[in-house]
C-alpha positions, 0 to 999 in steps of 0.5 A: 273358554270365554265367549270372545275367544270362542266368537273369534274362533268361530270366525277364522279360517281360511278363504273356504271358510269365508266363502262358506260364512258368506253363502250360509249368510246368503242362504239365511237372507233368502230365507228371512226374505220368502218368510218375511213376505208370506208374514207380510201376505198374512197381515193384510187386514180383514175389513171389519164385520164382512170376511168376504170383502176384499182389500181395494188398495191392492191391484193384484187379486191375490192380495185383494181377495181374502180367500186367496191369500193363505195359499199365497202366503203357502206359495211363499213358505214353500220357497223357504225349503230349497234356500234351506237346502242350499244353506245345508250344501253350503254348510257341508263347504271345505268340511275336511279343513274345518274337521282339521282345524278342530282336530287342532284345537282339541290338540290344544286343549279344547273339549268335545263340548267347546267344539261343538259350540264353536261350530254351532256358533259359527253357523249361528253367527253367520245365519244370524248376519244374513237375517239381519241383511234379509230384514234390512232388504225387507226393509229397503224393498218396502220403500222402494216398491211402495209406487201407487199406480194411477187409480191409487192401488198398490202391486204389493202390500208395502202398507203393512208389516208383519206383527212383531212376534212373527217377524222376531221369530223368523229373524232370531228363529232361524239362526237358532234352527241353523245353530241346532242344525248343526249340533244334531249333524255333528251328534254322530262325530268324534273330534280328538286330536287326532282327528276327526272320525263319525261313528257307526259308519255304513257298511251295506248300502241303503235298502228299497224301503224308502219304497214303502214309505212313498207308498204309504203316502200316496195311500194316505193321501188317496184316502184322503181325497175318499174321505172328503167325497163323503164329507158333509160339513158336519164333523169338525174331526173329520176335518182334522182327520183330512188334514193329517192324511193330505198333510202327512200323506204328501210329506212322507211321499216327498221324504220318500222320494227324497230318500228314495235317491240314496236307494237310486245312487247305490242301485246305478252304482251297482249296476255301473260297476258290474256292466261298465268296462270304462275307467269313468264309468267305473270310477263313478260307480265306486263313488256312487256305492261309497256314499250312495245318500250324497243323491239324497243331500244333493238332490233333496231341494231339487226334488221337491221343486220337481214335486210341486211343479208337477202338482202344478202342472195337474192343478193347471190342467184342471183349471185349464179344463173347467175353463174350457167347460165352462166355455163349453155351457155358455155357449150351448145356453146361447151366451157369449161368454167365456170362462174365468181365466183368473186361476190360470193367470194365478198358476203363471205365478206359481209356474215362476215361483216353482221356477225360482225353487230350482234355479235355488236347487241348482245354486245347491247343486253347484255348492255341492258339485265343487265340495266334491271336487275340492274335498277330493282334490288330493285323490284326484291329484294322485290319480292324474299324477298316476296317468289318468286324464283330467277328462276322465276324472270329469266324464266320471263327475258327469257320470256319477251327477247325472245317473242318479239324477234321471231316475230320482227325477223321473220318480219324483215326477211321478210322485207329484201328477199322482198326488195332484190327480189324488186332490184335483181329478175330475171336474164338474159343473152342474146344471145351469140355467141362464136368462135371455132377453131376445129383445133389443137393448132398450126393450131388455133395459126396461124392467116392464118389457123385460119379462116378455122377452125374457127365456130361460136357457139351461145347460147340462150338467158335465163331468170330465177327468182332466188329461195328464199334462205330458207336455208340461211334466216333460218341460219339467223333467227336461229342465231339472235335468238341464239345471243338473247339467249346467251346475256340473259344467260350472263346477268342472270348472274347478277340476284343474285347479283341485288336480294340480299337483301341489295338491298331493301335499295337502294334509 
């Protein structure tokens, strides 16, 4: 097949087809925008010969402090994991017409092989548009914000661009990711011409050993932070030793939790199906036990939103505790003087970064809500041709969403205060020793008299375990939840028009 006519295919279809092609391109734009401005962050120059001077065009300390800007950079990556979330629901959207469609073409002629790439490259070539228009946002956007204020400095670092190799691997890099992607899901799937089946299909449903891997995790990571208690500078292997079990520690925590969902799903619907007597409970009971890892794919961004709040949350608490120690010490030395609220301001940023992950999570949400719907569309006409009333068949949606969303968010919370607790637990300041003049101004200005004048104030050395941030974690809780719920109301929306009846002859 010659790469026209596969071009061409890959981009035919129907209005479900194009509706995935555009939000797989949305998603990839995202993407290719948090990416492009965390590689912006990173190529903000360093003054030569002083690593610790700061960048005085900027007007925000993130960008002006040298110090600040690898977690900024971080902050930014991180938005990249629910946008691909969302690019995988968004994959997943009117998957049995486009398993039929395939089914056609290997009834035509094609080979297992061709069909393949036809998919890969309608997924590449849809990514690939959206980090092009990502890179042209970019690049708009760097004109647009580029407005000194009054004393010359710049909110973002619109003089600077990401170097070129960076910037042509986010652009090329990720369409290919998505392409691969694609090849690797389609790895355990047979299209014949008579359609299209996945091989070694699940009979008993998933084990609790997803437990075990959230455990090792933590341990890791708790290991971690007992390690760096004896750390004193020395042993560069020691340093990589704490970045394997930090990184890997908090990674398999967060895939635990992730895959830990489909445990949850089979275990509510078991737990449904024995104890509920209504027909929307027992309807979502059954589709909870049939594809109990629907949780894990639904649910994955939205989780790991929740992670990082909640390690936020602790991190906030801490810093919000040092603050008030600090407060605490200069005024016991006798000065007025507050503490370095700095941190606290920097955590708002982050609070809104984490907000702008779930409001990701939950557009994934909702792609995946309205998959479900229309892909069953033919079940659900038959079951209100039958005599079941549509608001059943919603109360059962609700039913099987939100279940498994209480626990799986729950857990995650859970999760992310331990593994912040591991990292920022207790906070220390040490003894303290402050100069005062008691003298009046003019007295104290002058270097002669100064000395007469002049006491020395010390302060104790202080020692506190930061609270757990209930209040905050539940804010969090409560929002994932409310997010889950608004996405299933938006997409019950779509319920009418999938149970018609003219759906019944859909093939």
């Amino acid at each position: 097949m010659r790469a026209a006519a596969l071009l061409r295919l890959a981009l035919a279809g129907t209005r479900t087809d194009t509706a995935r092609v555009l939000l797989t391109g949305l998603s990839a734009a995202l993407a290719a925008l948090a990416a492009l401005a965390a590689l912006t962050v990173l190529a903000i120059p360093e003054p030569v010969g002083d690593p610790y001077a700061q960048a005085e065009q900027y007007g925000n300390a993130l960008l002006r402090e040298p110090g600040l800007r690898g977690g900024t950079a971080f902050a930014l990556l991180l938005l990249v994991i629910p946008v691909l979330a969302l690019a995988a629901q968004c994959a997943r959207l009117g998957a049995p017409a486009r398993d039929r469609r395939l089914a056609a073409l290997r009834l035509a002629g094609a080979t297992p092989g061709q069909v393949t790439r036809l998919a890969m490259l309608e997924t590449g070539v849809a990514s690939l548009l959206g980090t092009l228009g990502g890179l042209g946002l970019y690049l708009g956007a760097r004109v647009l914000l580029d407005r000194p204020d009054d004393r010359g400095r710049l909110a973002f670092p619109t003089d600077v661009l990401p170097w070129p190799g960076p910037l042509a691997a986010v652009v090329l890099g990720l369409p290919l990711v998505a392409a691969l992607a694609t090849a690797l899901m389609l790895r355990r799937v047979t299209t014949s011409p008579l359609g299209v089946t996945r091989r070694a299909a699940r009979e008993r449903g998933p084990g609790p050993w997803a437990g075990v891997v959230i455990a090792s995790g933590l341990v890791a990571f708790a290991a971690g932070g007992r390690v760096l208690l004896s750390y004193d500078g020395s042993s560069e292997a020691t340093v990589w030793l704490l970045g394997v079990l930090y990184v890997g520690g908090g990674l398999a925590a967060m895939v635990g939790v992730v895959l830990g969902a489909g445990w949850i799903s089979h275990t509510t619907g078991r737990l449904l199906h024995r104890y509920a007597r209504r027909p929307a409970a027992l309807l979502a009971a059954g589709r909870l036990m049939a594809d109990p890892w629907a949780g894990s794919r639904t649910f994955a961004a939205l989780l790991a939103a929740v992670i990082f709040g909640a390690g936020a949350a602790v991190l906030r608490a801490y810093f919000a505790l040092q603050d008030q120690l600090a407060r605490e010490q200069n005024r016991l030395s006798g000065v007025d003087a507050g503490g370095n609220p700095f941190y606290l301001a920097t955590m708002d940023l982050v609070d809104l970064a984490i907000a702008v992950a779930v409001a990701i999570a939950a557009a994934g949400l909702l792609v995946a809500v309205v998959e479900g719907i229309v892909a069953r569309r033919r079940a659900y006409a038959a079951l209100v041709a039958t005599g079941v009333p549509r608001a059943t068949i919603a109360r059962s949606i609700v039913w099987q969403s939100t279940l498994p969303a209480v626990p799986a968010i729950l857990t995650a919370l859970a999760v992310g205060t331990f593994l912040g607790r591991a990292l920022f637990g207790d906070v220390s300041r040490s003894v303290t020793s402050t100069e005062i003049c008691d003298a009046s101004a003019e007295l104290c200005a002058d270097p002669v008299t100064r000395q007469q004048y002049t006491r020395i104030v010390y302060g104790p050395e202080v020692r506190r375990t930061a609270d757990v941030p209930l209040e905050h974690l539940a804010l969090l809780g409560a929002g994932a939840l409310a997010a889950v719920l608004l996405t299933v109301a938006v997409g019950l929306l779509f319920l009418r028009a999938s149970t018609a009846v003219e759906e019944l002859r859909t093939t």
